[in-house]
N, C-alpha and C positions, 0 to 999 in steps of 0.2 A: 352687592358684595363682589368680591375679585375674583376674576373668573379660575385664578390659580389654587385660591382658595377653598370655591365649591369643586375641583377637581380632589382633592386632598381629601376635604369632607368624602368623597363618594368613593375614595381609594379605601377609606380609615374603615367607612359602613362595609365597603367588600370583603375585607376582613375580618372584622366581627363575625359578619354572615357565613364565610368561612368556617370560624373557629366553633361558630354555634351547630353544622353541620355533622363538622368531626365530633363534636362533645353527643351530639343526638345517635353518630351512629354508633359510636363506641357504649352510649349509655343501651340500648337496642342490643345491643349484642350480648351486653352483661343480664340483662333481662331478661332475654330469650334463654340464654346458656342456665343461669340461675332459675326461671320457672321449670323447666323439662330436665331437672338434675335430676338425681333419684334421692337427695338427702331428705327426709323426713323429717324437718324440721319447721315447728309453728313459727318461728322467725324471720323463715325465708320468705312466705307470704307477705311480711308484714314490708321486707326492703323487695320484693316485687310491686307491690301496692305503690310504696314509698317512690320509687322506680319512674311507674308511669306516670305519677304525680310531676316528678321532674320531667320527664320526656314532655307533656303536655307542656310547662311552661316552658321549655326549650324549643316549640313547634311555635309560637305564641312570639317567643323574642326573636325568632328567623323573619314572622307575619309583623313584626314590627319595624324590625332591621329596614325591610323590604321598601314597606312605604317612606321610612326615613330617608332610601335610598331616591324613590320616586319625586318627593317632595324638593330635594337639592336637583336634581336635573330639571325640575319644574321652572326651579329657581335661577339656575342655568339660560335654560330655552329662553326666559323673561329677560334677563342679562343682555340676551344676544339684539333683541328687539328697539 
């Protein structure tokens, strides 16, 4: 491939990685704020539960980003040879 191309590819993945970052801490903070509220309400359990469900697979698509990212400099480094 072109080497201008898997630069792109690795700029596009940094981004992602980024925005999955922001999305993780923002969701984190909604989570934290909403478990230790004082509302007593059976519903709140249910979007805290809901919550860390998402968190998990947002931790999961950054461990995926990642190797994405590793795989195109692989493909890079090979390029260069």
């Amino acid at each position: 491939m072109d080497k201008d191309i898997l630069k792109e590819k690795i700029k596009n993945y940094i981004e992602i990685r980024k925005n999955l970052w922001t999305a993780m801490l923002g969701l984190f903070g909604g989570i934290t704020a909403l478990a230790i509220s004082t509302i007593n309400n059976p519903l709140k359990n249910v979007f805290v539960i809901f919550g860390l469900i998402f968190l998990i697979f947002i931790l999961f698509s950054i461990k995926f980003t990642n190797e994405e990212i590793n795989l195109v400099i692989k493909k890079m480094e090979e390029a260069k040879k």
